[in-house]
C-alpha positions in Angstrom: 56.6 56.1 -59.0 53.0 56.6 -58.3 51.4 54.4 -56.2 47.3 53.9 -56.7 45.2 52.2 -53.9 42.1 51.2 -54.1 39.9 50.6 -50.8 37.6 47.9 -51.1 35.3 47.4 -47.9 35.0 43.9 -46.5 32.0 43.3 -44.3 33.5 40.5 -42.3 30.4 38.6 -40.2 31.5 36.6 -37.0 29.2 34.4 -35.1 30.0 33.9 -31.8 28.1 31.3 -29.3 28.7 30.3 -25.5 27.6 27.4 -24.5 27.0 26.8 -20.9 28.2 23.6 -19.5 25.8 21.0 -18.3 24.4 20.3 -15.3 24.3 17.0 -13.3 20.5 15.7 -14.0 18.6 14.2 -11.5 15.8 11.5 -12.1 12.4 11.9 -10.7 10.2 9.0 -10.6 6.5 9.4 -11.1 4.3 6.4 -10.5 0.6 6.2 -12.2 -1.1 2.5 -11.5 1.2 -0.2 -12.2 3.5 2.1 -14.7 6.0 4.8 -13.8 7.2 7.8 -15.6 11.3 9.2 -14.8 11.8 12.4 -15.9 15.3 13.2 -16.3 14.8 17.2 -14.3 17.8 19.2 -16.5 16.8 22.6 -15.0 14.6 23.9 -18.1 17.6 23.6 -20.6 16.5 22.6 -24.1 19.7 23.0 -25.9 21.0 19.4 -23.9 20.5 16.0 -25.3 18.9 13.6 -23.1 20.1 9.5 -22.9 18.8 6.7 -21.2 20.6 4.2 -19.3 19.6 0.8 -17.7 22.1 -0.9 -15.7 24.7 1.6 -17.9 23.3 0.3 -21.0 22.3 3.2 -23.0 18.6 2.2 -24.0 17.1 5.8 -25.7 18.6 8.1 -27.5 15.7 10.1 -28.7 16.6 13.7 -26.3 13.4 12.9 -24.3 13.5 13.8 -20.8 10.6 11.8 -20.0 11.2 7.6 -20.0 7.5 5.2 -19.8 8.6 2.1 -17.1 5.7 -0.6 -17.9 5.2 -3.2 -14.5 7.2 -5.5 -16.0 10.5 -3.2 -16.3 9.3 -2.2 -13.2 9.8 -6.0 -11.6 13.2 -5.6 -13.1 14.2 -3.9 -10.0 17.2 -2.6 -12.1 18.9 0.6 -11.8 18.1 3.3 -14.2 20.0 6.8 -15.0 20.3 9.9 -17.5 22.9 11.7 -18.9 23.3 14.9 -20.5 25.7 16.7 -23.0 26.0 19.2 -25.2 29.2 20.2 -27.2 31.4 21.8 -24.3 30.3 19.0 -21.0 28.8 15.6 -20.3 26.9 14.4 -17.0 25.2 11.4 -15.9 22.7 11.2 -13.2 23.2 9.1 -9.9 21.3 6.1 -10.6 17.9 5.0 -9.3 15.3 2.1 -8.7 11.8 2.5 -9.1 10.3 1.8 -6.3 6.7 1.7 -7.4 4.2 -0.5 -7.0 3.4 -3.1 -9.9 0.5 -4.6 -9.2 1.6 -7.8 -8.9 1.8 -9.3 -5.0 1.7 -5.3 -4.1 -1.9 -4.2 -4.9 -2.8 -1.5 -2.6 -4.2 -3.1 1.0 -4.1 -7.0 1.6 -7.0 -8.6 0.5 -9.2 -11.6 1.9 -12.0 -13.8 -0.1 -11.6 -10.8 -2.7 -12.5 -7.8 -0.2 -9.7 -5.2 1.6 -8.4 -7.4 4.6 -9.3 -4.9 7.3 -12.8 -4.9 5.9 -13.0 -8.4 6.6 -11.5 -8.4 9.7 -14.0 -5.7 10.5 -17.3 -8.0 9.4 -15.6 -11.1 11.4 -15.3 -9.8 14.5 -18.3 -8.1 14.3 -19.9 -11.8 13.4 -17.8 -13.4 16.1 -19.4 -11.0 18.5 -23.0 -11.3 17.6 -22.5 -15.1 17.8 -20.9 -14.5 21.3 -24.2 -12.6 21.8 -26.3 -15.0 20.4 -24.9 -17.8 22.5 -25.2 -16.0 25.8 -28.7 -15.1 25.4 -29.3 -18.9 24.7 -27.8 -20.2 27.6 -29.2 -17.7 30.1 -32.6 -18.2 28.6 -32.0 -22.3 28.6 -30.6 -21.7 32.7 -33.6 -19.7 32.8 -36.2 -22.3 31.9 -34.3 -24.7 33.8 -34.5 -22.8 37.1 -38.3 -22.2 36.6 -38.9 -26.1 35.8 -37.0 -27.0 39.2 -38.5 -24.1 40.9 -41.9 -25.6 39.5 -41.1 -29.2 40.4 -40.0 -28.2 44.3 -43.2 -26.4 44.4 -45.4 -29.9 43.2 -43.0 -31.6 46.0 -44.2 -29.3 48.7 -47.8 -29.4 47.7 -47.4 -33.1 47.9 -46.0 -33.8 50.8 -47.9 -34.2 53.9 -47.0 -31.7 56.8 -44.3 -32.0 59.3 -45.6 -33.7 62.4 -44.0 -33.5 65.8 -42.1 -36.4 66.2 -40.5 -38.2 69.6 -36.7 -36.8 69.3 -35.6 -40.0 69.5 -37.0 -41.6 66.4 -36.3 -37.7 64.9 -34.1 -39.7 62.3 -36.5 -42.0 60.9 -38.9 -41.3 57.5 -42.5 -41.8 58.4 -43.0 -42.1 54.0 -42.8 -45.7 52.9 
């Protein structure tokens, strides 16, 4: 018995992948006006998939690590999170509020008649003390004008009035003016 053998070479390609697991995001809040901007911060890792939760309701799905809040999500006040996965690990982020401004009842410094409070406050008691001013230079110019009119008056009394004469001591009490 003979036995032929043919060998027949197989090239035999395997690919092989690791996939590192995925890390716990964290959301960053950016705020710009009345709007705000989370970022979902996943380390520089593009081969993750990116979800948005509000209040654990997933509400995008589009792997974007960047989520536009408008003022009016904002007002919400509701907590907001991320997850990540790939096909080997899954995390979700801590959640967060936004704690930006939104332009309505917070807009920046207090305002009065229109203008910044302290402004205002500012002019006012700047105005208060000019009046202040004002109405101490008009009474000491008023006292003055009154003093000068008594002080002219006394001296019209004393031109007017005959000269002391010496008088007997015992009628010293007596007015010799009728």
């Amino acid at each position: 018995r003979v036995y032929i053998s043919t060998v027949i070479p197989v090239e035999i390609n395997h690919h092989v992948s690791v996939t590192a697991k995925a890390p716990k995001p964290t959301v960053k809040i950016d705020c710009k006006g009345a709007d705000a901007t989370l970022t979902c911060d996943i380390r520089d890792r593009t081969d993750l998939t990116v979800s948005w939760y509000k209040e654990d309701n997933i509400i995008q799905n589009e792997n974007n690590p960047k989520l536009l809040l408008t003022s009016a999500h904002i007002q919400e006040n509701k907590p907001y999170s991320c997850s990540v996965s790939n096909p080997v690990s899954y995390h979700q982020s801590d959640s967060v509020t936004v704690p930006c401004p939104t332009g309505e009842g917070d807009t920046g410094p207090p305002k009065l008649f229109g203008f910044d409070f302290w402004i205002m406050v500012s002019i006012l008691a700047g105005s208060g003390a000019l009046l202040l001013l004002l109405i101490c230079v008009l009474l000491f110019s008023n006292q003055r004008k009154k003093h000068q009119k008594d002080e002219r008056e006394f001296r019209l009394r004393n031109i007017q009035a005959p000269a002391p004469t010496k008088t007997d001591p015992n009628t010293a009490g007596t007015s010799h003016y009728k």
